[in-house]
C-alpha positions, 0 to 999 in steps of 0.5 A: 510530133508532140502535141505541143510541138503541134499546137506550137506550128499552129501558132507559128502559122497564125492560128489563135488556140482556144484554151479552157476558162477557170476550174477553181472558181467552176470547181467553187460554183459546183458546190466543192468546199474550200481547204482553208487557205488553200481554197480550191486545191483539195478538189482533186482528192474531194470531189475527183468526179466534178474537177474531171467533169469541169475538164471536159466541159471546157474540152466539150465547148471547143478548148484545146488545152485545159489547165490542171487544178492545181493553182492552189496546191504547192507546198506553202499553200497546203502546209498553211491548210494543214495538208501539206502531207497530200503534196504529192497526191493532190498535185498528181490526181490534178494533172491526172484528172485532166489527162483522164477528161482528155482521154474521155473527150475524144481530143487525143491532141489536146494540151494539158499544162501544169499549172502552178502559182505561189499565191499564199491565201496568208500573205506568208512566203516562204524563202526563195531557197525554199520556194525554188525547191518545192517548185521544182518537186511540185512540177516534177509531180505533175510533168511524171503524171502526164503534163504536155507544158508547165502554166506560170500562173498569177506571177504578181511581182518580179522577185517571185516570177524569176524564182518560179521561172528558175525551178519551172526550167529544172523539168524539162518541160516547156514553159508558158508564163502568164503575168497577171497586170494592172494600172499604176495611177499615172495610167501604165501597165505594171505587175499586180503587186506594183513593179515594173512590167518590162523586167518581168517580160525580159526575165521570161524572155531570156529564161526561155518561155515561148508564150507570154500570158496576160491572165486573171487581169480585169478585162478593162486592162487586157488591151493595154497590158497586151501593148505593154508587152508587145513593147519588150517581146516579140513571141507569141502573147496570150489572153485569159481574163477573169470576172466576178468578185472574192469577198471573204476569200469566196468568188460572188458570182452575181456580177460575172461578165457575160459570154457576149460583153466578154466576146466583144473583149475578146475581139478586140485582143484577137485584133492585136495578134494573141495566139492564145484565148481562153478566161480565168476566175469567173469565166466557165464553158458558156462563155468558151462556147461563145468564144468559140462560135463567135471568134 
């Protein structure tokens, strides 16, 4: 039996996991440079001793699946940094580095997903053609070194989310997807970038995810956006949150959430059924730690 396939039955049975919290901005607050519009990205290559220990401090505090720090390496993101010829290497070391804090952990059984976004720090985007294509290069990188699961991460809008889901299929790896939501003026849950939830969620239904994430969503929205689409899908859903403001594409880390008022959060979206917790951008092993005691 895989480790997925593991942590799969758990969930099945009603078991909520408990996943990592971010490694960007851990990575940032630790003192990492960023790549100009490619922010944390160059960390696996720069700084390979502070990503690992990132890793294990999550596995450390009580997680069972960390995420690869790789949210910022796919190809468009590294062309615009003028990296785009480490590709390879930065996107093989992030999976690496994680696989190598699980081995130091002690926790054989515990997930490492592939994480891959198409956020661009310069608004540029390339085709859909082109998009497809260096996704797939991209998860097919991080799957031969050692990922247990692809990690859709930050899927903003419909266009791009069924264009990711397309490549993310090509791998043979299974697939998680995590929208990241928010309120239209009128009061309901829509996509960051404004279009309708409930395509999004049918689109990751029928491509064949077996996990929904509502992730990097301010906490005020995560309640919501977990009814929302409980409404279009009956699989399991998870919750990972963020906290702490960008400003001059740099996180300010002096209004973060605290572990406690994240707990009481957190709570809350373990009484609605989530199967999956863990914390996004801002939120670091202390507060794990408390989800782990407390919940």
């Amino acid at each position: 039996m895989t480790r997925f396939s593991k942590i799969m039955d758990r969930i099945r049975s009603g078991e909520c996991i408990l996943i990592d919290g971010a490694t960007g901005t851990e990575a940032e607050r630790r003192g990492v440079p960023q790549l100009e519009n490619a922010w944390n990205g160059g960390a696996a290559l720069s700084h390979p001793d502070i990503v690992r220990q990132v890793h294990l401090d999550y596995l450390n505090a009580g997680a069972e699946m960390i995420i690869s720090n790789s949210f910022a390496t796919h190809r468009h993101a590294l062309a615009a940094a003028g990296e785009e010829g480490r590709f390879e290497a930065y996107n093989r070391r992030a999976v690496e580095l994680a696989v190598e804090a699980r081995a130091h952990s002690g926790k054989p059984d515990a997930l490492v997903a592939a994480g891959v976004s198409y956020w661009s720090w310069i608004g540029d985007m390339p085709a859909a053609a082109d998009m497809r294509r260096s996704t797939e290069e991209q998860l097919g990188i991080m799957a031969d070194a050692g990922a247990d699961l692809i990690l859709l991460e930050m899927m903003i809008d419909q266009a791009n989310l069924e264009v990711t889901l397309e490549a993310a299929f090509t791998v043979g790896l299974p697939v998680w997807a995590g929208l990241t939501t928010g309120r239209h003026q009128d009061g309901h849950i829509i996509l960051r970038e404004g279009d309708v939830l409930a395509p999004a969620v049918t689109a990751c239904a029928q491509a064949g995810v077996s996990l929904i994430n509502i992730m990097h969503t301010e906490v005020e929205f995560v309640e919501d956006s977990i009814t929302a689409v409980r409404q279009h899908w009956d699989g399991p859903i998870g919750a990972y949150a963020h906290s702490s403001t960008e400003v001059n594409k740099k996180w300010v880390f002096d209004d973060v959430i605290s572990p406690d008022d994240y707990c009481r959060y957190a709570e809350g979206w373990k009484r609605q059924g989530i199967s999956l917790l863990g914390g996004c951008c801002g939120i670091g092993a202390n507060h794990i730690h408390a989800l782990r005691q407390t919940i």
